[in-house]
C-alpha positions as CSV (number, residue, x, y, z in Angstrom):
1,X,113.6,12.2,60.5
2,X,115.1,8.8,60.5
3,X,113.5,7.6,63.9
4,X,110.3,9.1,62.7
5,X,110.7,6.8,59.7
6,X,111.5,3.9,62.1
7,X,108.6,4.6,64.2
8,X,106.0,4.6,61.1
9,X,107.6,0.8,60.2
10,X,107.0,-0.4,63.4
11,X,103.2,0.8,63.8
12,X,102.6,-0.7,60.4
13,X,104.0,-3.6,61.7
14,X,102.2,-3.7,65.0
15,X,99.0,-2.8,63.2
16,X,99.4,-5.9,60.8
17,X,100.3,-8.2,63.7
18,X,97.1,-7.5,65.7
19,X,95.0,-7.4,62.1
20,X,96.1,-10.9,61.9
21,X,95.8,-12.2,65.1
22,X,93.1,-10.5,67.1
23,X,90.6,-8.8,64.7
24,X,90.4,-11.4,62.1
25,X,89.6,-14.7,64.1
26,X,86.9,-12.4,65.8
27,X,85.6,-11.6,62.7
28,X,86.0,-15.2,61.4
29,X,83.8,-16.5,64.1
30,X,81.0,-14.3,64.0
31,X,80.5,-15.0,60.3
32,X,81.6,-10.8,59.1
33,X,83.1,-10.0,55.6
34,X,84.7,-6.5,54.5
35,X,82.0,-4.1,55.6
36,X,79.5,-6.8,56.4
37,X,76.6,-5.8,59.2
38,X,78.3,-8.8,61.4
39,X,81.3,-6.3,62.2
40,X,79.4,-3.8,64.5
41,X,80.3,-5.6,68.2
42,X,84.2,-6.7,68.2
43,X,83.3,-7.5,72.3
44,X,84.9,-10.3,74.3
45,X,83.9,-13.9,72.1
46,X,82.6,-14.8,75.7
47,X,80.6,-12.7,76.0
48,X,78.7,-13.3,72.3
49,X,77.7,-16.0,73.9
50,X,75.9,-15.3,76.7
51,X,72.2,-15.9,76.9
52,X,69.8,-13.7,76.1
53,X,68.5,-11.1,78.6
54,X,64.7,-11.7,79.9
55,X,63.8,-8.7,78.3
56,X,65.6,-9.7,75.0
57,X,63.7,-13.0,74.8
58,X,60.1,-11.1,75.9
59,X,61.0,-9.0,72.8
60,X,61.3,-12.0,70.9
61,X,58.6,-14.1,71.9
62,X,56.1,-10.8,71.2
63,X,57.0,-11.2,67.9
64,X,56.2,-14.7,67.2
65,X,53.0,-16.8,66.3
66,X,51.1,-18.1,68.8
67,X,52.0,-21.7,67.8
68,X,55.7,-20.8,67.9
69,X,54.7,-19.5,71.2
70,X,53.5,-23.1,72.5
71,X,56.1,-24.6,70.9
72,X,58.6,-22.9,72.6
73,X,56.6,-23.0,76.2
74,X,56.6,-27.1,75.8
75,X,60.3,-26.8,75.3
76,X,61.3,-24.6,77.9
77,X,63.3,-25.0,81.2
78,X,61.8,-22.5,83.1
79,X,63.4,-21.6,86.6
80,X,59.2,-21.8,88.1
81,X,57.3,-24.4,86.7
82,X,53.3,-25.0,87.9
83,X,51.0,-27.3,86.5
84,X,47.9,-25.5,85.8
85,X,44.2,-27.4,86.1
86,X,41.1,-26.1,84.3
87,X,37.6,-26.3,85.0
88,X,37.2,-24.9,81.0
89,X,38.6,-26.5,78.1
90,X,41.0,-24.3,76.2
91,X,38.2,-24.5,72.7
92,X,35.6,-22.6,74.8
93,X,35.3,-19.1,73.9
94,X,36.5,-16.3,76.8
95,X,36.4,-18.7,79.6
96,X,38.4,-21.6,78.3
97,X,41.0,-18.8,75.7
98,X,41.5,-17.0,79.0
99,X,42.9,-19.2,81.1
100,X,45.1,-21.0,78.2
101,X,46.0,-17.0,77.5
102,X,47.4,-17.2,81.3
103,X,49.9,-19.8,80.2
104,X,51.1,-17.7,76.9
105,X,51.7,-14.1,78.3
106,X,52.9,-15.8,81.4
107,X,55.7,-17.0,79.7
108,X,56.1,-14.0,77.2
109,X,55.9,-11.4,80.1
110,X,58.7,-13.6,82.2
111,X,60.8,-13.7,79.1
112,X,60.5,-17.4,79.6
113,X,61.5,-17.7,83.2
114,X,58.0,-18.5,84.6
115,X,56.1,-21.8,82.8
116,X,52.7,-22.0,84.3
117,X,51.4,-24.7,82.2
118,X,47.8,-25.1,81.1
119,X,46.2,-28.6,81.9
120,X,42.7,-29.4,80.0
121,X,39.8,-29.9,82.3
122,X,40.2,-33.6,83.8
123,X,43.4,-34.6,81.9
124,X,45.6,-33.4,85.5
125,X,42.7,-33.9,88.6
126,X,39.0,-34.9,88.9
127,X,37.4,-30.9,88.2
128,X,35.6,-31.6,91.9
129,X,39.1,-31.9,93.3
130,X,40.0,-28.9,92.1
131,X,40.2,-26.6,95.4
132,X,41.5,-29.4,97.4
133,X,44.1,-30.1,95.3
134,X,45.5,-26.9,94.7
135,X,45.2,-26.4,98.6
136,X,47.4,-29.2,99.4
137,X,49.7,-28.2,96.2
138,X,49.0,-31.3,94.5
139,X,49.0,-28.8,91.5
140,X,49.9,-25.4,92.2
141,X,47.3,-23.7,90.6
142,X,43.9,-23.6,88.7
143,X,41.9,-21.3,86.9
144,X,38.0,-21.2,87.6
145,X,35.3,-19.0,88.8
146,X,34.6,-18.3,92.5
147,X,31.6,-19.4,93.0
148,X,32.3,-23.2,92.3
149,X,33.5,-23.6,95.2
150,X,30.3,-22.9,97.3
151,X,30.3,-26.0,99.1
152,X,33.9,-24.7,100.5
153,X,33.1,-21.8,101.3
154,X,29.4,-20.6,100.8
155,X,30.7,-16.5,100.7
156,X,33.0,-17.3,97.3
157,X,29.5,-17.1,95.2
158,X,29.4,-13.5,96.3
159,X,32.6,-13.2,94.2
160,X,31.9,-15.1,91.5
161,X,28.3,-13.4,90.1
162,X,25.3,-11.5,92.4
163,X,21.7,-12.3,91.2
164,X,20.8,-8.4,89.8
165,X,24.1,-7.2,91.4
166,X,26.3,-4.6,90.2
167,X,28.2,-4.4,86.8
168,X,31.5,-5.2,85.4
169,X,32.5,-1.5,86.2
170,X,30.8,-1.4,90.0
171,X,32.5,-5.3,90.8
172,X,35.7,-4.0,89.7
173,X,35.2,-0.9,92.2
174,X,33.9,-2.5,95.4
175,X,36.8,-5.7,94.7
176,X,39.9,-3.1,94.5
177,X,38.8,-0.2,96.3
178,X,35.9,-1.4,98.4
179,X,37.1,-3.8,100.2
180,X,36.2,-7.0,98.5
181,X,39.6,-8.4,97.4
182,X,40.7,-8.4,101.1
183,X,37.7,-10.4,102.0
184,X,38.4,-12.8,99.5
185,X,42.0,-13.3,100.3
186,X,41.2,-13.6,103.5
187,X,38.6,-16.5,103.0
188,X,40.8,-18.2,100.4
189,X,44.1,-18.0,102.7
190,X,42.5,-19.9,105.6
191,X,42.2,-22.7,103.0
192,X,45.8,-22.5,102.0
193,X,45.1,-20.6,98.5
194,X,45.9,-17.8,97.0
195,X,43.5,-16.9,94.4
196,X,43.9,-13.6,91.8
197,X,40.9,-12.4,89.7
198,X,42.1,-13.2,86.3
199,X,38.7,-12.7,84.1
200,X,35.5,-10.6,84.2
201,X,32.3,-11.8,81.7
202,X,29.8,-9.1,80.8
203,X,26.1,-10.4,81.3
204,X,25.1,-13.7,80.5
205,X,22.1,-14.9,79.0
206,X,19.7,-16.2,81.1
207,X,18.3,-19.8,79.7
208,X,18.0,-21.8,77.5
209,X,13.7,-22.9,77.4
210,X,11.9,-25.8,75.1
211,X,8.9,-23.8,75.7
212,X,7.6,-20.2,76.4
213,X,7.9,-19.0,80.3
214,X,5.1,-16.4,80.7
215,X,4.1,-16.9,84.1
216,X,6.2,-17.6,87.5
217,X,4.2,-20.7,87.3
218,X,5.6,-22.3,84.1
219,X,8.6,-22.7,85.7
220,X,7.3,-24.9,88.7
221,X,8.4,-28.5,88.3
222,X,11.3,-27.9,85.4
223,X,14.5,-29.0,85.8
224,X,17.3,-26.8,84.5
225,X,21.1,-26.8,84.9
226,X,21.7,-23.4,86.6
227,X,24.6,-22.4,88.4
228,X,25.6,-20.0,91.6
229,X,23.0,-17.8,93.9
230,X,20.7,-18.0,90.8
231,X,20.2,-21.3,91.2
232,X,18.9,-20.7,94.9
233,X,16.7,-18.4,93.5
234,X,15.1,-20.5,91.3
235,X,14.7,-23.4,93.5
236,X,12.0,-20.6,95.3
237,X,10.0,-21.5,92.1
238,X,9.9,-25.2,92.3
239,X,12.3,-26.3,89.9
240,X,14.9,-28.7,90.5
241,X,18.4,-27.4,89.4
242,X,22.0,-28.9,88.6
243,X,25.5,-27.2,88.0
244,X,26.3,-29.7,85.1
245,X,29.8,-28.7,83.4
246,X,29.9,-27.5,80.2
247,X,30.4,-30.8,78.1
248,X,27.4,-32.5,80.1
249,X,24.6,-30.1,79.2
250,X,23.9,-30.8,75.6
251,X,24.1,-35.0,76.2
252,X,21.8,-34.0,78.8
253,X,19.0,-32.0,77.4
254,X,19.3,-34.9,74.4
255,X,18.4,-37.7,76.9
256,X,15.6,-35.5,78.7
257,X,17.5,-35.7,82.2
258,X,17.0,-31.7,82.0
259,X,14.5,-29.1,80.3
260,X,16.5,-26.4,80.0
261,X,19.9,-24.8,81.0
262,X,21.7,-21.5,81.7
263,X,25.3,-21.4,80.9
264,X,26.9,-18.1,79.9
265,X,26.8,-15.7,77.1
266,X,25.7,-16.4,73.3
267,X,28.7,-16.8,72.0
268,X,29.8,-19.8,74.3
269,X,26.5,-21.2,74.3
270,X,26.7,-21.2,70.8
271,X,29.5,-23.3,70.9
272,X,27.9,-25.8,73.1
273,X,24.8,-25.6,70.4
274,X,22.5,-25.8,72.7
275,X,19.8,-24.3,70.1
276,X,19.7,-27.8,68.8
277,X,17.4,-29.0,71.8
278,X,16.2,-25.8,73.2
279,X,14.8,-23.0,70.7
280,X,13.4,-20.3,73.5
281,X,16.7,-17.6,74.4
282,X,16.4,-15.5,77.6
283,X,17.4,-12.1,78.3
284,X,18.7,-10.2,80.7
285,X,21.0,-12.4,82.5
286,X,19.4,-11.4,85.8
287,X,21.4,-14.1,87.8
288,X,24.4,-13.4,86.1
289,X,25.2,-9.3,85.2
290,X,29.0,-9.6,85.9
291,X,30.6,-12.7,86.6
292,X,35.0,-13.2,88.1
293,X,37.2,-15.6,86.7
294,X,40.3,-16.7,89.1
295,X,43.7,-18.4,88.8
296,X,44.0,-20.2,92.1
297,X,47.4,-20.4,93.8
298,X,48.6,-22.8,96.5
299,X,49.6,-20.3,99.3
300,X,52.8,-21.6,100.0
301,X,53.4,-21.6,96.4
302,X,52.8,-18.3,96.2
303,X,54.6,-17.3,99.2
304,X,57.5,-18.6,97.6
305,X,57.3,-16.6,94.8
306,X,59.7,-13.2,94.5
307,X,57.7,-9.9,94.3
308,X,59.2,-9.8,90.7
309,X,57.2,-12.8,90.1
310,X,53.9,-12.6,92.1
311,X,53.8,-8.9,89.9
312,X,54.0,-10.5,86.6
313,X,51.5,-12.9,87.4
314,X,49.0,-9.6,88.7
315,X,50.0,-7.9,85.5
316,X,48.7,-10.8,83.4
317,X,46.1,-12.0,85.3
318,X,44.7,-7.8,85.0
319,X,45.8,-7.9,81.1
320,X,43.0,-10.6,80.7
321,X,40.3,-8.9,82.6
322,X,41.0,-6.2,80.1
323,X,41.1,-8.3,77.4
324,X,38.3,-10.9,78.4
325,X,35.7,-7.8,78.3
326,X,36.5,-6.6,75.2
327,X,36.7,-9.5,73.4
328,X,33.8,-11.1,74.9
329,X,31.7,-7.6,74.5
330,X,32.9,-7.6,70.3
331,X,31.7,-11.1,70.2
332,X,27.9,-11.2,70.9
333,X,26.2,-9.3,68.2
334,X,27.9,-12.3,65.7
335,X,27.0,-15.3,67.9
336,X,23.2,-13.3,68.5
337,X,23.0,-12.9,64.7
338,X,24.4,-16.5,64.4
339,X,21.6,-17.9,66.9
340,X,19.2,-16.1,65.2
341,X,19.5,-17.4,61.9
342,X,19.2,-20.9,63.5
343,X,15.8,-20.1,64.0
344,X,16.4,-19.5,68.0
345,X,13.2,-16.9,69.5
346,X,14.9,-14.2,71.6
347,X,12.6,-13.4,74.9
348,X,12.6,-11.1,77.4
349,X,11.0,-12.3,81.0
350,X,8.1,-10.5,81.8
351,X,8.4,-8.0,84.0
352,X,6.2,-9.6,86.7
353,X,8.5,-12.4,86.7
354,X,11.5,-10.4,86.8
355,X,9.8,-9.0,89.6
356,X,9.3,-12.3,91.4
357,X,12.7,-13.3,91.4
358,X,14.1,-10.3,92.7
359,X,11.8,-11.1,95.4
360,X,12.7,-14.6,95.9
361,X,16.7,-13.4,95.7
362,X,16.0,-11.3,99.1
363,X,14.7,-14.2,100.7
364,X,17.9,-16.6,99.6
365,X,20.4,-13.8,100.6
366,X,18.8,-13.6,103.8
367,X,19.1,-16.9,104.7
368,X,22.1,-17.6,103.3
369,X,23.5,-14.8,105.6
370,X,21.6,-16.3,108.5
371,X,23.8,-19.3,107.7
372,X,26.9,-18.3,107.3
373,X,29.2,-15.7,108.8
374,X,31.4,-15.1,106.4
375,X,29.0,-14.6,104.0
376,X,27.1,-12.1,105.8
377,X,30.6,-9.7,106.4
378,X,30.7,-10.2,102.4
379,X,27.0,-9.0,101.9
380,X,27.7,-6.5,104.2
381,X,30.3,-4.8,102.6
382,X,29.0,-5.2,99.3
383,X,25.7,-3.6,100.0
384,X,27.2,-0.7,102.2
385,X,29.8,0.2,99.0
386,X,26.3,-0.2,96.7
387,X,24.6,2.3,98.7
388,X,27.7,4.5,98.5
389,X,28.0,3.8,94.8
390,X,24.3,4.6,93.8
391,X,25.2,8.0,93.9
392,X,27.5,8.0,90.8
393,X,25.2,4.7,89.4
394,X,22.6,7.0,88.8
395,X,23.4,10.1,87.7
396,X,26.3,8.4,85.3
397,X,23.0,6.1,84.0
398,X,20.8,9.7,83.2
């Protein structure tokens, strides 16, 4: 009985001792009071303060405002850090949002490891030097559309938009399971880039016009800014055309240097407001029924990268095609409705016309296949998986 006295003494004893010693400078430190939430982890004090797991701050970063978001991107030390050029400034509606989006879930995917930073068009490299730059890894990447680059490599306008080509659903097909992303890896690769489709636009609109078009003739002497394979086209009809960027157009139908223009669809021409010089809207976007974005890579850049990283950047670069569509899709029918109420006429081109440039569009793909070899293996293919996709095109249409 007596040593079992002894024995409860010394265990109260013991028990104080460590009370005193251990538990309460742990609980001390992390701030706890008697039956306070801050007593749940009594763990190793070094370990408290380890950093936060990628996942953790991914968590973290989900939850917070965009602008808390940006905040914490220009204050980060991320272990990859690219400089990313842009053809589109970050105000412009689905072109310019997507490609600053790449920069936010970038980091938010990566838990802030990867820092791919967006750079407003001109502000890092000329916007002509785009390709070569990112080639030579003066910056390590860029986001654009395809079929800028034209003067590079003529068969990149075959990946950017086909004059009455397939849409959004049929480009997606042939590019992943068709064979067209191989192509275009293949091109881009000789030119030391790697480029992943990070955008897809629904149909555009097809011009701006001071005046009614109702014949093929009318357009005959007119100078419009067009851009891609649907510029060729036009040039059948004698007018002269020029890929302005997006800024230049408006200063240029002011000063009469153009008569018209084609840029993309309502809702980003309504933020150019070109209504203000040009009241005469056309529909369909005939040169223009799908059209990819990109997010060029230097290839050794991307070499570099762990398969951890090259799949986050996949992931996001997918996440906006997803994203791009739906929001651009939601967005017309309120910039239409907007357009209209400026007093803007929405046409239609006359079927005869429409007929005329379809026309014209076999005689430019022709030649520009007769030109260039790549770009006839990229015809190729796209035309063989057309054929092939007809099938489902047209009884999916009924």
């Amino acid at each position: 009985m007596r040593n079992a006295i002894i024995g409860i003494i010394i265990g109260t004893v013991v028990g104080v001792v460590i009370g005193a010693t251990v538990l309460a400078p742990r609980l001390d430190r992390m701030g706890g009071t008697p039956g306070g939430n801050a007593v749940e982890n009594l763990s190793d004090p070094d370990e408290d303060s380890e950093a936060e797991t990628p996942d953790e701050k991914a968590s973290e970063a989900e939850a917070a405002p965009e602008e808390d978001i940006a905040a914490r991107i220009e204050g980060s030390q991320s272990e990859i850090s690219w400089r990313m050029a842009s053809v589109y400034g970050s105000a412009m509606p689905q072109i310019g949002t997507l490609a600053k989006r790449v920069e936010t879930e970038v980091w938010r995917i990566s838990g802030g490891e990867m820092d791919i930073r967006f750079h407003e068009p001109g502000t890092l490299i000329p916007i002509a030097d785009t390709f070569d730059a990112v080639a030579s890894g003066a910056v390590e990447a860029a986001f654009s559309s395809p079929g800028i680059w034209k003067d590079k490599a003529p068969a990149l306008q075959l990946f950017a938009s086909v004059p009455f080509g397939p849409d959004a659903s049929e480009y997606m097909a042939w590019t992943y399971f068709g064979g067209g992303q191989k192509l275009f890896e293949e091109i881009y690769h000789r030119h030391g880039i790697h480029s992943v489709f990070c955008g897809l636009l629904p149909p555009e609109a097809s011009g701006w016009f001071r005046r009614k078009i109702v014949t093929a003739d009318d357009l005959q002497g007119l100078r419009l800014r067009f851009f891609g394979l649907g510029a060729d086209v036009m040039e059948k009809f004698g007018v002269e055309t020029s890929n302005l960027p997006d800024r230049e157009i408006l200063p240029a139908l002011e000063a009469n240097r153009i008569d018209g223009a084609e840029f993309s669809l309502p809702s980003i021409d309504l933020k150019l407001d070109l209504s203000r010089m040009a009241k005469y809207y056309y529909f369909p976007g005939w040169h223009q029924p799908s059209t990819w974005l990109e997010l060029m890579i230097n290839l050794d850049s991307w070499n570099a990268l762990s398969p951890t990283a090259k799949a986050r950047i996949r992931s996001v670069c997918g996440d906006n095609i997803r994203y791009g569509l739906a929001d651009a899709g939601a967005a017309q029918f309120a910039a239409l409705k907007a357009l209209y109420a400026k007093g803007v006429e929405i046409e239609e081109w006359p079927h005869e016309i429409i007929e005329a440039m379809q026309t014209a569009w076999k005689q430019v793909v022709t030649e520009q296949a007769a030109e260039d070899e790549d770009f006839r293996r990229v015809w190729r293919s796209l035309q063989s998986f057309r054929e092939d996709y007809s099938i489902w095109r047209e009884l999916s249409r009924r």
